[in-house]
C-alpha positions as CSV (number, residue, x, y, z in Angstrom):
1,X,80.0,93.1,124.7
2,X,77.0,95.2,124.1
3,X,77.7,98.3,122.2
4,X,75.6,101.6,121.3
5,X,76.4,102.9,118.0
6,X,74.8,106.2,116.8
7,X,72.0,105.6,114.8
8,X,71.2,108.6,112.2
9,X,67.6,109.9,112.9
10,X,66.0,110.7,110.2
11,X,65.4,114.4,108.7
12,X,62.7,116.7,107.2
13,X,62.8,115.8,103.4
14,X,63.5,119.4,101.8
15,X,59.8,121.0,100.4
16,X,59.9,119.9,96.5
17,X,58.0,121.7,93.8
18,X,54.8,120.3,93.5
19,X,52.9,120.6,90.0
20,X,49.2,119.1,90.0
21,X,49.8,116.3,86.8
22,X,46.3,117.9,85.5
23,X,47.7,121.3,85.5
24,X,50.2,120.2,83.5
25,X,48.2,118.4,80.8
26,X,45.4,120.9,80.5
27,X,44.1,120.3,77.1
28,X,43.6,116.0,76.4
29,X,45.7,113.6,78.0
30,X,49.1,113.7,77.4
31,X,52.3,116.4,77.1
32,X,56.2,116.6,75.9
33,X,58.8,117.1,78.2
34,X,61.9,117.8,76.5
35,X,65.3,116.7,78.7
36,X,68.9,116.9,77.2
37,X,67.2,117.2,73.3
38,X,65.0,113.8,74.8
39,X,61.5,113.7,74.2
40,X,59.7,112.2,76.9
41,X,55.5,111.9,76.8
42,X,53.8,111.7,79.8
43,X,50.2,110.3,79.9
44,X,47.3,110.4,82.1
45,X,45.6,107.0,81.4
46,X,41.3,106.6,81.5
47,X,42.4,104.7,85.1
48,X,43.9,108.3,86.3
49,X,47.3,106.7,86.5
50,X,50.4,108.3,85.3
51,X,52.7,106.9,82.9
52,X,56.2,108.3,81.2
53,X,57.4,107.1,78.5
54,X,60.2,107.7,75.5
């Protein structure tokens, strides 16, 4: 027996804060974000790629 089952459509993804990774790093290449006492450094590479690291 063939049964239709409701299917969730999908829905508008809430509008995020959006910070520009250059704004961020304005001076050289990388910066410190601080979570929970962590330090985390988060890099622009010479490729324009982002990385995060501890």
């Amino acid at each position: 027996m063939n049964t239709m089952t409701n299917i969730p459509q999908p829905t508008e993804a809430p509008m995020l804060t959006t910070y520009d990774a250059r704004d961020l790093i304005r001076e050289g290449s990388q910066i410190c974000i601080l979570l929970d006492g962590q330090q985390y450094f988060l890099r622009i590479t010479r490729a324009g790629k982002l990385i995060l690291t501890k």
